[in-house]
C-alpha positions in Angstrom: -31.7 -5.2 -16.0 -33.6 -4.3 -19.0 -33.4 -3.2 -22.6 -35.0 0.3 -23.2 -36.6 -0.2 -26.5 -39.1 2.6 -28.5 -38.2 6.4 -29.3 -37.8 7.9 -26.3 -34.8 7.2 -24.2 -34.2 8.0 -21.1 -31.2 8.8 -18.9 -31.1 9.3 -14.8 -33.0 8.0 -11.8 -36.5 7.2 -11.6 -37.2 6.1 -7.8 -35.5 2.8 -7.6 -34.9 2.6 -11.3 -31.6 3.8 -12.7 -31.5 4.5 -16.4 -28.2 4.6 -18.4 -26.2 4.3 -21.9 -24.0 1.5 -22.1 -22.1 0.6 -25.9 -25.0 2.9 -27.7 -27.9 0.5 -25.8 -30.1 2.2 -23.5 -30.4 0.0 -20.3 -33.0 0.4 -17.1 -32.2 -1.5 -13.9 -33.5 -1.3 -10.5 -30.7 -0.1 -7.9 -29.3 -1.7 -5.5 -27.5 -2.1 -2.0 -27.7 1.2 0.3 -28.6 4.6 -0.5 -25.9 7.2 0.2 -28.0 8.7 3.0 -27.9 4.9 4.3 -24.2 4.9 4.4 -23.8 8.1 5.8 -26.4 7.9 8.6 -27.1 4.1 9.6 -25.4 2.4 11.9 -24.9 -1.1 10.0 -22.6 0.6 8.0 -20.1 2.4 10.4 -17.3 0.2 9.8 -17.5 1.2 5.8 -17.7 4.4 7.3 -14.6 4.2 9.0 -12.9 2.4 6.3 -13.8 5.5 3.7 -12.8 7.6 6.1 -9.3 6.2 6.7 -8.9 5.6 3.2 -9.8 8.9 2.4 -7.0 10.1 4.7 -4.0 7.7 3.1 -5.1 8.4 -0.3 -4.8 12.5 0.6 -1.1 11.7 2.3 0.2 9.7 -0.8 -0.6 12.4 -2.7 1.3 14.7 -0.9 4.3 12.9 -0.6 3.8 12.2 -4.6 4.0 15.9 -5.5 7.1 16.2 -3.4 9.1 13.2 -5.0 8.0 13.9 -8.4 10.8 16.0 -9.7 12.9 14.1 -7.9 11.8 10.7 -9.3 11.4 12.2 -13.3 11.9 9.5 -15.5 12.6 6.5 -13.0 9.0 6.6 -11.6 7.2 3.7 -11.3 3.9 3.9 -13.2 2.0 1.7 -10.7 3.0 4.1 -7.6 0.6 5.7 -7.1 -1.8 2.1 -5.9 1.7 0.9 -4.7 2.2 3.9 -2.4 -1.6 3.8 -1.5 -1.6 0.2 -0.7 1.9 0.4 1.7 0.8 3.5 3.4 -3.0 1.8 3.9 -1.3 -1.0 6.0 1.3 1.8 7.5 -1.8 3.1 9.5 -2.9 0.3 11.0 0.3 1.1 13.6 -1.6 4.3 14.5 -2.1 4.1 17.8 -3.3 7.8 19.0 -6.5 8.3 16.8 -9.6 5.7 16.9 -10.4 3.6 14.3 -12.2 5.7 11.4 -9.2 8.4 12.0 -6.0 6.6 12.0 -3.5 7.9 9.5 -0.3 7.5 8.5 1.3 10.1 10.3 0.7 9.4 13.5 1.6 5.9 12.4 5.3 7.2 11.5 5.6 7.8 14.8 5.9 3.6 16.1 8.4 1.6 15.2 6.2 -0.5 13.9 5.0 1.6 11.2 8.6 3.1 10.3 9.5 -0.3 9.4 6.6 -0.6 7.2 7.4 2.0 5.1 11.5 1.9 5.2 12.1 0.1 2.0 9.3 1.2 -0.1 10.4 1.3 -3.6 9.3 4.6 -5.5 11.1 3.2 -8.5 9.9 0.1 -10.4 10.5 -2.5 -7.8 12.5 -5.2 -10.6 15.2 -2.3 -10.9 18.5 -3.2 -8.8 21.9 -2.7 -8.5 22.6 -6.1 -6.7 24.7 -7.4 -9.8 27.0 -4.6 -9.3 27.4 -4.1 -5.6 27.3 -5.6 -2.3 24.1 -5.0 0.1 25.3 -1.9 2.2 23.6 -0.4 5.3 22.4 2.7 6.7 24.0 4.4 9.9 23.9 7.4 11.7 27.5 8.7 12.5 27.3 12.1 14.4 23.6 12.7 14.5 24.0 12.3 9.9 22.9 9.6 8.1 25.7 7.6 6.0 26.3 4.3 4.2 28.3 2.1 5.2 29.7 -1.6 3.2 29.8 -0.1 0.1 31.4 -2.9 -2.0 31.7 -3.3 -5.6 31.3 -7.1 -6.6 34.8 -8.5 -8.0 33.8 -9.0 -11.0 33.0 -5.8 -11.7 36.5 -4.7 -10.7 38.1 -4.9 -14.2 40.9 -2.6 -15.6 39.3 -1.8 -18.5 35.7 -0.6 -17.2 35.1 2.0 -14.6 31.7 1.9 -12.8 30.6 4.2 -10.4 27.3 4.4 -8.5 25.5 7.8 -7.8 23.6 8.3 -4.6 21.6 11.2 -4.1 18.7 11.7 -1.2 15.7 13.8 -1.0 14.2 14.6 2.8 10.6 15.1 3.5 10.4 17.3 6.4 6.6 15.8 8.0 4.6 18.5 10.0 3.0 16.6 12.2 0.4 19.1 13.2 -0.7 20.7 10.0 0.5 17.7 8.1 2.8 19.7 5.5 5.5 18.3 3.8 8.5 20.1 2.8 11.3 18.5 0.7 15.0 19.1 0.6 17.1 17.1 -2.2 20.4 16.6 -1.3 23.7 16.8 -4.2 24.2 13.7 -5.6 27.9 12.4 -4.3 29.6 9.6 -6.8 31.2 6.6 -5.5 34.4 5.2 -7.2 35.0 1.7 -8.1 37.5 1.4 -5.1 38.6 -2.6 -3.5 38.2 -1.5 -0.5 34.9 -1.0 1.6 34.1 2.9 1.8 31.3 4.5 3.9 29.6 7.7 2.2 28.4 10.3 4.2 24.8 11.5 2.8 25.1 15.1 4.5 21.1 14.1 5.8 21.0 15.8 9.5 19.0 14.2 12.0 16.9 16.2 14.7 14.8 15.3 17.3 11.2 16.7 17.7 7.5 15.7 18.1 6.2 18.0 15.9 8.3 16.9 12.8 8.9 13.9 10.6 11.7 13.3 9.0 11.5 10.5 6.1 14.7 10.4 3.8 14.4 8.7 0.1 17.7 7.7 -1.5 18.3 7.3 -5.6 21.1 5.1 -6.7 21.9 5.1 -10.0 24.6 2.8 -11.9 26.7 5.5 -14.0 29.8 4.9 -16.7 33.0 7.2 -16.9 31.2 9.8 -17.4 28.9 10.0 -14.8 26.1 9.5 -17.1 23.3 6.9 -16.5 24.2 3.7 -17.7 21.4 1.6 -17.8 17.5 2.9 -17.5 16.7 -0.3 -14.9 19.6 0.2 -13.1 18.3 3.2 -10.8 16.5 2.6 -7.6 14.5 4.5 -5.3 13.7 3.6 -2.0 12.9 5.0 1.7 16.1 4.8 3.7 15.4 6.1 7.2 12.9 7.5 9.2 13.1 9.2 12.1 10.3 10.6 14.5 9.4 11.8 18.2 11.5 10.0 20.3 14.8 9.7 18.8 16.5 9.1 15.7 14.8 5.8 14.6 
């Protein structure tokens, strides 16, 4: 690398010599590493081929499942999702196990068990929110082809007289064409739970079906609310992937 010095500057490519503006300097340096027409065409570099290609593909699928979750995320969005949901889905098509290696994505990875349990769990909200000091871990179980939760607990010492805590749940579905790729969502009406001593199962009125040529991923939102319904406690809402269910039956 070099210093341009003199009157005349100079900007572009020059053969192997690249000239830029860098902090109000003018630098020259000769280029290095592969040409494009290298990495498009020779055969050394297939695997960063492949890679590029496949990343290409994830990168294209995050954002589509980003534009779909947005409203229903607003505020409680994590600011780092967008590399967090790139990075999760990146590893989720690794489970692809139809297309070759260059063209795996993460829809035909949805498809094995193996890459549903990759994803189920993601966190669209920022992953130190919880709501572990206020309730009990809780599952997810189909009951009549729907979705519920079961275990819902509140933590005893959250079961005072004189405060009344409630937890809203509310789910979105991403309805995956498998084909085409298109996503269409479907958010759900949130449903409150009381502060009840007993253990209470919620139904999330998410209906299951069974076909190859769909995807359906659900993404719940539980929020900590006070008495009147209103959100508590900006860290206290999290967003996660629930369920997934794909070709060959419910999960």
């Amino acid at each position: 690398m070099a210093i341009q010095e003199g009157l005349i500057k100079l900007v572009g490519n020059l053969e192997n010599l690249s000239f830029y503006k860098l902090k109000g300097k003018y630098f020259v340096r000769r280029k290095t590493g592969p040409s494009a027409e290298h990495l498009k065409t020779d055969i050394k570099y297939e695997r960063c081929r492949e890679n590029m290609n496949e990343f290409k593909t994830v990168t294209q699928f995050a954002k589509k499942i980003r534009v779909c979750v947005r409203s229903f995320l607003g505020l409680d969005a994590d600011p780092d999702l967008k590399n967090r949901l790139v990075k999760t889905l990146y590893k989720v098509k690794a489970h692809d196990l139809i297309a070759p290696r260059g063209g795996r994505n993460p829809i035909n990875a949805l498809k094995t068990e193996g890459g549903r349990k990759s994803f189920i769990g993601f966190k669209f909200s920022r992953p130190n929110n919880s709501l572990n000091h206020l309730m009990d871990a809780y599952s997810v179980c189909v009951i009549h082809n729907k979705l519920h939760l079961e275990s819902l607990n509140f933590h005893q010492n959250f079961r005072t007289l004189n405060k009344i805590h409630r937890v809203g749940f509310q789910c979105i579905e991403l309805d995956i064409d498998t084909e085409s790729g298109f996503i269409e969502s479907k958010i759900m009406q949130e449903q409150i739970l009381e502060n009840k001593r007993t253990s209470q199962t919620l139904d999330l009125n998410c209906n299951l079906i069974q076909s190859s040529k769909h995807i359906q991923l659900f993404i719940l939102k539980s929020r900590q609310l006070n008495a009147l319904n209103e959100l508590s406690h900006s860290n206290q809402v999290v967003v996660e992937v629930i369920w997934i269910s794909a070709i060959n039956g419910i999960q």
